[in-house]
C-alpha positions in Angstrom: 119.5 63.9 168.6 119.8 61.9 165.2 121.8 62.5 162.3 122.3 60.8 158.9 126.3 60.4 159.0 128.3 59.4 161.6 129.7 61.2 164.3 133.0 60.0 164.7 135.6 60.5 161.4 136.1 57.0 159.6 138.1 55.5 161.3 140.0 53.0 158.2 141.2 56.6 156.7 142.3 57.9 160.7 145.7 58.4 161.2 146.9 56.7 164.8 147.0 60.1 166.6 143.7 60.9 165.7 142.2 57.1 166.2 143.8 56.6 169.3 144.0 59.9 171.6 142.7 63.0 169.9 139.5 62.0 168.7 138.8 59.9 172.0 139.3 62.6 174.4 136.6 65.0 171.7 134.4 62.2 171.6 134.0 62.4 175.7 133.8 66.1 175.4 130.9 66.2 172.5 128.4 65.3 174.3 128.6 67.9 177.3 129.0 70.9 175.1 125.7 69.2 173.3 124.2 69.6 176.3 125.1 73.0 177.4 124.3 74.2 173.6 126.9 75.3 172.8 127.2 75.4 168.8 130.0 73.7 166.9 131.4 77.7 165.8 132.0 78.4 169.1 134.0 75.3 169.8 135.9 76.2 166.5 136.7 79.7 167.8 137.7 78.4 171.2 139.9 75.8 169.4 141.5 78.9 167.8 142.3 80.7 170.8 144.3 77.7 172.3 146.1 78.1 168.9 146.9 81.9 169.3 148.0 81.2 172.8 150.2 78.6 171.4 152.1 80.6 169.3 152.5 83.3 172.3 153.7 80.2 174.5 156.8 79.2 171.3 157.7 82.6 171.3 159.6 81.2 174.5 160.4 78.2 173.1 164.2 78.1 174.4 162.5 77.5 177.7 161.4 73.9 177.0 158.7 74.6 179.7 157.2 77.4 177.3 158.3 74.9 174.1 156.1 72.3 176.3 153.1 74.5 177.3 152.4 75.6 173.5 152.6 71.7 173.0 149.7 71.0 175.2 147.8 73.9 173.8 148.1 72.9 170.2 147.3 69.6 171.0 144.0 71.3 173.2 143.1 73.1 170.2 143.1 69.5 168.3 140.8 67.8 170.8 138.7 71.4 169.8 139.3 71.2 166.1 138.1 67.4 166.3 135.0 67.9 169.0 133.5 70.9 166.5 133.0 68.0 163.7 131.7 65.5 166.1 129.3 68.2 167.4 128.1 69.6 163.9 127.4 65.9 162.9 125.7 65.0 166.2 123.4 68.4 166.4 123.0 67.8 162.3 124.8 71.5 162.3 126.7 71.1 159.5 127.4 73.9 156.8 129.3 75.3 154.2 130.4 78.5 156.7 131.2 75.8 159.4 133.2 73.8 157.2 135.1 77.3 155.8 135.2 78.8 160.0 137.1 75.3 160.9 139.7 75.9 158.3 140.3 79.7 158.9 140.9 78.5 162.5 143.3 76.2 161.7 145.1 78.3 160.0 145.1 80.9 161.7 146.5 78.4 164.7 149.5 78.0 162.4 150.1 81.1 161.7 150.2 82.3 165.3 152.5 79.6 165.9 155.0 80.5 163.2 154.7 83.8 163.9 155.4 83.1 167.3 158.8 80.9 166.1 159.9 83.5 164.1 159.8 86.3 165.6 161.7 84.9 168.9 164.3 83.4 166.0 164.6 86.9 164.2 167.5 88.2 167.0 169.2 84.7 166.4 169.3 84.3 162.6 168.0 87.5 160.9 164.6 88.8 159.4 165.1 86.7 156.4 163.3 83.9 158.7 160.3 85.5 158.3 160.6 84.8 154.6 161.7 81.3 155.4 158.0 81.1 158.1 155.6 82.8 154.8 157.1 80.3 152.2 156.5 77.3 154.3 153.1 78.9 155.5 152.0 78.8 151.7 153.5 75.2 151.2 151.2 74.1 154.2 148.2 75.6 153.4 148.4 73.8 150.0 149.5 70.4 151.2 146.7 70.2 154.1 144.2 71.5 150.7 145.7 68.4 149.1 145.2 66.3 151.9 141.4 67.5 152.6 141.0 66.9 149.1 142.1 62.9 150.0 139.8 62.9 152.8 136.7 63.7 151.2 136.5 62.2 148.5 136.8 59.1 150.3 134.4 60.0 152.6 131.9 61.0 149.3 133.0 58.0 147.3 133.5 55.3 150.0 130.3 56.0 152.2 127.9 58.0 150.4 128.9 61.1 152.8 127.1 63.7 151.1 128.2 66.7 153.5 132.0 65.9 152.0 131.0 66.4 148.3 133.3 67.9 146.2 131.6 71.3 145.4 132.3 73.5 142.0 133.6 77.2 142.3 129.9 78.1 140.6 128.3 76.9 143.9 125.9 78.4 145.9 128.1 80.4 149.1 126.0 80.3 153.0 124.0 83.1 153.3 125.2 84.8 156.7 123.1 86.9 158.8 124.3 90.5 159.7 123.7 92.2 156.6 124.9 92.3 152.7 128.6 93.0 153.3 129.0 90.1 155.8 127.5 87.7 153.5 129.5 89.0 149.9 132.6 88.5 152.6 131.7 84.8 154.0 131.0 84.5 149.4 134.3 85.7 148.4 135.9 83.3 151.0 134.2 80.7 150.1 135.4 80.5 147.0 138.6 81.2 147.5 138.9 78.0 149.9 136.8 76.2 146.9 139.2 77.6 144.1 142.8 76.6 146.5 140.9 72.8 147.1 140.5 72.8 142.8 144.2 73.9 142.2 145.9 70.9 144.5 143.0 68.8 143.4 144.9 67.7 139.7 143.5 64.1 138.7 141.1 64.1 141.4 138.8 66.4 139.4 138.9 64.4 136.5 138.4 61.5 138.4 135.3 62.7 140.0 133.7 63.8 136.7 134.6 60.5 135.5 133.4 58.5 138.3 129.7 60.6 138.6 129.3 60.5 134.3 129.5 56.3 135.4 127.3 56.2 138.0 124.7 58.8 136.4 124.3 56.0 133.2 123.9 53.1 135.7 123.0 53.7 139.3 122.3 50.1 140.2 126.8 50.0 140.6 127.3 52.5 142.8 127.6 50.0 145.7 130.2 47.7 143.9 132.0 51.2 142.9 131.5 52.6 146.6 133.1 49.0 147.6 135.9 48.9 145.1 136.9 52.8 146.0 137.0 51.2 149.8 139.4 48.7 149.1 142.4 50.4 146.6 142.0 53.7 148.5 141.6 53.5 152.5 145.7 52.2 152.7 146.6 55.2 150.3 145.0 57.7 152.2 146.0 56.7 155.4 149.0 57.4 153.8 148.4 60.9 153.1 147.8 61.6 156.4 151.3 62.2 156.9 150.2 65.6 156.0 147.9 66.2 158.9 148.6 68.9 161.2 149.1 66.5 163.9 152.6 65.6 162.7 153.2 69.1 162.1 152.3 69.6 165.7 154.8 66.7 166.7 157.5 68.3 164.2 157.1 71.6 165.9 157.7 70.8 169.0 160.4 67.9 168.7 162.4 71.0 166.3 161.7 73.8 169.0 162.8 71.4 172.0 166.2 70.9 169.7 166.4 74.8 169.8 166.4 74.4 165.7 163.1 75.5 165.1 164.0 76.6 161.1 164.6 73.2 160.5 160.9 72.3 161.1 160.5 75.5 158.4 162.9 73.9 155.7 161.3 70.0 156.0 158.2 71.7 155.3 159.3 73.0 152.4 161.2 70.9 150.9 160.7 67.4 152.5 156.7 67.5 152.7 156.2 68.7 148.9 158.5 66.4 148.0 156.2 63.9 149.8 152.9 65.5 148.4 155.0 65.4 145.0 155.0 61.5 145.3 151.7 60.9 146.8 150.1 62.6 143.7 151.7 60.5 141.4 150.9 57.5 143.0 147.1 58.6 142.8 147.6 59.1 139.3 148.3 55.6 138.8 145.6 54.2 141.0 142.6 55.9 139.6 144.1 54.6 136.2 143.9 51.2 137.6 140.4 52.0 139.2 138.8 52.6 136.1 141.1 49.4 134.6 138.2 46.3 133.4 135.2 48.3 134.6 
């Protein structure tokens, strides 16, 4: 099997969980499910259902063996998460739908697992937690949309990857077959994942119109631009990958194993936008500075 981009994620970007146990273990795991043909959906929907069991498992979380079992799951539903990528890009499987079917997993992973938190913490604190759970839900769904954002374009930018282009809200959805109403669904979805990706997005549109207006008058730079974007942007996103689930996995389970798990709900509110708050302006500065003597 050949395909035009690499299998594994780039590694410069990857944060240490990812680079050094995560993406490892998928990596071994790719190429059986290669062989046994299974496609890179399945492995997304499997994924999810180590997810869902997770957030049945942290419904028990005062039992750190429970707190401990929905650890390992979550962290068997990232070994899934990264092995469906690794497969799509091995089998050249990749598509819109796949790309829009690995985030609906993910999220619905989380929200299992806050469900899961919340509703064993309603008898201890009061319904209002569930409040608490939906408002850092929301803050998490944009901040991993801001982070994806990152990820891309320094995939598109850096290497050439043209499966991690930055698509308009105008674009094309995947046709899906089982009829007209699946495919208007898998449409209106789409875009809605498109149009949260262009609200966290900010300078990053601008920067990409920018950047593409360049290269269109004078395609002979792209590799000194490609180069450039390399150097004053791999540290930066590495950076952002604070954001990853994986440390929200970590969090979790470090703030369930303290029996405190609404204090993983409030940093996530308030200490992670706070974080995205200062990550944005930083990239504000340094696509100033990008452009700077070109």
């Amino acid at each position: 099997m050949e395909t035009s981009e690499p299998i594994r994620r780039t590694s410069e970007i990857e944060e240490i969980t990812n680079l050094y146990i995560v993406h490892p273990l998928a990596a071994r795991l790719t190429p059986i499910l290669a062989r046994l043909g299974i496609t890179p959906n399945a492995v997304s929907i499997a994924g999810m259902a180590f997810g869902v069991l997770a957030g049945f498992a942290y419904y028990r979380y005062q039992d750190a063996r429970w707190a401990t079992l929905g650890f390992v799951l979550m962290i068997a539903w990232h070994v899934m998460d990264g092995a469906d990528g690794q497969l799509a890009r091995l089998t050249n499987a990749q598509s819109e739908l796949g790309k829009i079917l690995d985030g609906m997993c993910d999220y619905v992973t989380f929200i299992a697992v806050y469900a899961g938190l919340a509703a064993a913490l309603t008898p201890k604190i009061g319904v209002w937690v569930w409040a608490l759970a939906l408002v850092a839900g929301i803050c998490h769904a944009v901040q991993a949309a801001a982070y994806e954002v990152q990820r891309q374009e320094y995939n598109f930018w850096g290497w050439g990857q043209k499966s991690a282009e930055f698509l308009p809200l105008d674009a094309r959805a995947p046709r899906v077959v089982g009829g007209p109403v699946v495919p208007r669904l898998m449409g209106m979805i789409y875009r809605l994942y498109v149009r949260a990706q262009v609200q966290v997005a900010g300078a990053v549109i601008e920067f990409h119109k920018k950047l593409t207006a360049i290269l269109a008058a004078d395609p002979e730079r792209t590799a000194f631009f490609r180069e450039r974007y390399r150097t004053q942007f791999a540290r930066s996103v590495r950076l952002w990958s604070v954001m990853s689930a994986n440390y929200r996995t970590i969090g979790i389970f470090a703030a369930a194993l303290a029996g405190k798990p609404q204090y993983y709900f409030w940093f996530e509110i308030v200490g992670f936008n706070l974080i995205m708050i200062a990550f944005i302006s930083r990239q504000r500065a340094a696509y100033a500075q990008f452009f700077a003597g070109v």
